[in-house]
N, C-alpha and C positions, 0 to 999 in steps of 0.2 A: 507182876514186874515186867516192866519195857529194858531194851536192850533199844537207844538211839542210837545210831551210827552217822556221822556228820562227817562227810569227804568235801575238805578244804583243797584250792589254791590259787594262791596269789589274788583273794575277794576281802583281803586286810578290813576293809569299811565297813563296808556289806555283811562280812562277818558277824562282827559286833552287832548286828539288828536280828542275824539267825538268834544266833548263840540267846541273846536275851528273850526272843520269842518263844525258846523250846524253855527256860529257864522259868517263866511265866505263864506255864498251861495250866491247864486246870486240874490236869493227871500229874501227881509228883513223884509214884514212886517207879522211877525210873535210874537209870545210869543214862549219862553221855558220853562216846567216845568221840571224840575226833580225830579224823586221820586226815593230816597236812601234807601233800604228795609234793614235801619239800619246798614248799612255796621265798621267793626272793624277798619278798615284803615285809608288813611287822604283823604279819600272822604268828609267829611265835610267842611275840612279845603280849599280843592280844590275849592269846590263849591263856596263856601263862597267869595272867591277872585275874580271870574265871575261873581260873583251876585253885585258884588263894582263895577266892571267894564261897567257892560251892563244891561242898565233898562229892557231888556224885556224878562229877568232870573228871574225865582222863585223859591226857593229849599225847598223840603220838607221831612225830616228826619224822619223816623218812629218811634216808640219806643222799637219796637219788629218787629221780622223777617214777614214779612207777605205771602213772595212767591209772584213769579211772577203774578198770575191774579192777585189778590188783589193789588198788588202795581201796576198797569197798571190799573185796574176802576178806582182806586184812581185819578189817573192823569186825566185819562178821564175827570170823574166827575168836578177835576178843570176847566177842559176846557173853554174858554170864545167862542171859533169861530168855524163854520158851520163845520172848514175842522180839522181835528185831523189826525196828522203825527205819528206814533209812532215809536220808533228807540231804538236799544239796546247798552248800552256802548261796549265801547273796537271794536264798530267795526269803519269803515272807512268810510267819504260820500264825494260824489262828489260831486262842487260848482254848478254846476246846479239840482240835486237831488230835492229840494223841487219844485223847476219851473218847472219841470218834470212833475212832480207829482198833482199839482197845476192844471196846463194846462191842464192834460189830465182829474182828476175829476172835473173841473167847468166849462167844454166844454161837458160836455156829461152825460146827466140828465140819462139815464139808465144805469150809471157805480154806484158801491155801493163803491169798492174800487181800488185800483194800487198799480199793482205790478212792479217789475222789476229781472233782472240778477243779481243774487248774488254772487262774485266771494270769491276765497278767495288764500290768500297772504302768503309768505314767511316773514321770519325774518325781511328782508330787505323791505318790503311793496313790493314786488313784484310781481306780477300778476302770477299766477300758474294757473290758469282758474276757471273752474265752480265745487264744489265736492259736489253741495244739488240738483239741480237737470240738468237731460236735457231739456235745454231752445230752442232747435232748432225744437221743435213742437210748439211753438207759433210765431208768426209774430207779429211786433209793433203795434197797435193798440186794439181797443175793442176783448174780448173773449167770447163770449159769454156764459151768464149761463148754459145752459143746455150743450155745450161742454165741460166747464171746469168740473163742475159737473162730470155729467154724463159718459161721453170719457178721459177724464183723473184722475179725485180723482177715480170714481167708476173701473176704468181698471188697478191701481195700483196695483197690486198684493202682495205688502208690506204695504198694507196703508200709503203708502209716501205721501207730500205733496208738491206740484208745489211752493205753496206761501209759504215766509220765516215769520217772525214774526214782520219783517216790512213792512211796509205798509202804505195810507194812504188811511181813512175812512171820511165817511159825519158822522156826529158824532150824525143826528137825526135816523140813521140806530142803536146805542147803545142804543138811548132812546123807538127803536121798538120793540129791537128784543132780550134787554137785555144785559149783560156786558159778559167780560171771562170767563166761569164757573169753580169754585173754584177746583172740582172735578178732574178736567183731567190735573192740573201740567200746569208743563212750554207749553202744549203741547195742551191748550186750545183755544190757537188763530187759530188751525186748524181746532177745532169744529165750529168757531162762521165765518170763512170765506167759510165753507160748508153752513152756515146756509143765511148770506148773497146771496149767489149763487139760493139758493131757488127760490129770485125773483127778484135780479139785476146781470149786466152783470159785468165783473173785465174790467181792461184796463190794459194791459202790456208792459211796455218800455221796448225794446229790451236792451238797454246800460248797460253796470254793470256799477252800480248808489253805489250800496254798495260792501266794501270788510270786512271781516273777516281773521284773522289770521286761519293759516293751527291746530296748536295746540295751546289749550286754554292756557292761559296766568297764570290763576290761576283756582283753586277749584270750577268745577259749584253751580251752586246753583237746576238746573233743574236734573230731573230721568236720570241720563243714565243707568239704567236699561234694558234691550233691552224688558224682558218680560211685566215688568209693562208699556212701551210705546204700547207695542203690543196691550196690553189688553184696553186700552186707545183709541187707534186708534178703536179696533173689534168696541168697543160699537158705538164711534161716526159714524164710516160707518153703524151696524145696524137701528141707529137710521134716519140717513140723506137717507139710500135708502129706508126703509118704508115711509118716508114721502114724497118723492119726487115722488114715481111712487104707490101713495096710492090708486089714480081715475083709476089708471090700474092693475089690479088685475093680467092679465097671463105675462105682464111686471113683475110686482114686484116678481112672483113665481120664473120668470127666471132669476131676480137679483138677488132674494134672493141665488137660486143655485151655482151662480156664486161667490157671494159673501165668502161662503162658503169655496168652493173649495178656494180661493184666500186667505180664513183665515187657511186652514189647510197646505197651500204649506210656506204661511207665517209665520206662528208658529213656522214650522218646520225649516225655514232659521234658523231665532232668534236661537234656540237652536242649532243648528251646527256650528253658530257662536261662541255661547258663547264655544261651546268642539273646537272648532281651536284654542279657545285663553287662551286652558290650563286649563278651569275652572270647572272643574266638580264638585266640594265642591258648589262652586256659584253656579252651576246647581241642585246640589241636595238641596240647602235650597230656591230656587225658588220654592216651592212647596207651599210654607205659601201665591205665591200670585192667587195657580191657582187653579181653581173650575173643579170639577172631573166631566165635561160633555164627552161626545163622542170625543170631537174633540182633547181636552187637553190630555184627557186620552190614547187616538192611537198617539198620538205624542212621549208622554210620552214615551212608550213602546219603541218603533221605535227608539227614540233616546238610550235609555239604551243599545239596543241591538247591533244601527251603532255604540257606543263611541268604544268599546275594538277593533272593526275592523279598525274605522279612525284615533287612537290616535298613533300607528306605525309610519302614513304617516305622520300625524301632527309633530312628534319629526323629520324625517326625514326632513320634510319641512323647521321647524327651524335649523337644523344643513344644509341645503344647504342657506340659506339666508345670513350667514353669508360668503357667497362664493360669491354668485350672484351679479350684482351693485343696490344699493339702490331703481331705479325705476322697476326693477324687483318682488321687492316683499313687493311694501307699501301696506302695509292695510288700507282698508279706516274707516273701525271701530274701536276704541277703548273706550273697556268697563272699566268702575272703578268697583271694590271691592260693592256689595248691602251696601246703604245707612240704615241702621237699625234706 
């Protein structure tokens, strides 16, 4: 038995194409909760008509916004079975997806969770390929902790992460090791599958199992902030490579070094991003989110001093894009306006 967990808000449309995808796998004996973080839309109304439909639908409406961890323990927490699927609206699943998923955690006692190929899609639900990560450094099968860990979370040079926000978990690993931490946003589930990694292995299905649309559909509810993820990421890598190489000391010196270096080249991306995409006002009130140590502080500088040199090339940039053909000059970021 699956425990799916479905954290809705305000994807009313979008909805309706999960809900029917997970409704239609090829694995049935399952429950579905979904948890609405209050959403303004006819997401109620939606649910509500699935919930007539098919007994093994529960819908749970908030009363107030809670943000994604909180509305994700929530579910959790409902959960009646060993296995907990978790999945986000508006995106797309394949009918063998949970069998998937299924097969590979209750075949394999040192897997904690499974992952897969996240792809993502055009207007039309058409396959455009992969834009979260490169998935051609894993092969189908177990990953083991200390590789994914170590050789790829710790070798990110961006604090990227491999695993998307779906997923599925043994759900006595939430009762070990604790729920999403409220603290780190939409972007908590990457702290807590570093923390899983500590002492079990992941399993990876090659297959894009899930798609997403290329552009969001509506108004996230997560930071796109590029700083405030930054900052997010710094902490949970400081805190996941001190305790992972705690029992080695000249290890952990040389992580730590390295870590370092990876957070000041990273910083520094994020801010050059945010001046390619015109934003220097957004750049100068980013300052309420950074702490004036060494590393913020020499970024800081650096960037003030590259903007007046790169912002020429920048205008140039945009006045040749409108010349150029479309897949010449996508951008694969885009930033919104800081959320105040």
């Amino acid at each position: 038995m699956v425990s799916i967990v479905l954290v809705t808000y305000n994807r009313a449309e979008r909805l309706k194409l999960s809900i029917q995808d997970i409704l239609d796998q090829t694995f049935k004996d399952f429950e579905l909760i979904i948890c609405d973080d209050c959403s303004t839309d006819a997401t109620e109304d939606i649910c509500s008509e699935f919930v007539e439909k098919d007994g093994r639908i529960k819908y749970y409406r908030h009363k107030s916004n809670m943000r994604m961890p909180a509305n994700c323990n929530f579910g959790i927490k409902k959960a009646q079975y060993p296995y907990i699927a978790i999945l986000h609206d508006g995106d797309r699943f394949r009918k063998d997806l949970i069998e998937q998923w299924y097969k590979a955690i209750s075949e394999n006692e040192s897997v904690g969770f499974v992952f897969n190929t996240v792809g993502v899609t055009d207007a039309e639900e058409k396959l455009l390929g992969s834009d979260i990560f490169d998935y051609s450094r894993f092969n189908e099968g177990i990953v083991e902790k200390d590789h994914l860990l170590k050789e790829v979370y710790f070798r990110c040079w961006r604090f990227s992460s491999p695993v998307y926000g779906e997923v599925m978990v043994k759900k006595e690993l939430f009762e070990q090791k604790g729920y999403f931490k409220k603290k780190y946003g939409f972007y908590a589930d990457v702290d807590f599958w570093m923390e899983i990694l500590q002492t079990h292995d992941a399993y990876f299905c090659a297959d894009t199992l899930i798609t997403g649309p290329q552009k969001e559909v509506q108004p996230r509810l997560f930071d796109d902030n590029p700083i405030r993820y930054f900052i997010y990421m710094f902490y949970m890598h400081l805190y996941h490579r001190k305790k992972a190489f705690r029992s080695k000391p000249l290890l952990l010196g040389r992580e730590l070094m390295i870590f370092w270096v990876q957070a000041f080249f990273g910083f520094n991306y994020w801010l050059l991003a945010i001046v390619k995409n015109f934003s220097f006002m957004y750049f100068i009130a980013l300052r309420r989110l950074l702490k004036w140590n060494f590393l913020f502080l020499t970024s800081w500088v650096i960037i003030l001093f590259l903007y007046p040199l790169i912002y020429p090339f920048v205008k140039l940039y945009s006045a040749l894009k409108r010349i150029w053909p479309k897949h010449l000059t996508s951008r694969k970021f885009h930033f919104q306006p800081i959320d105040e």
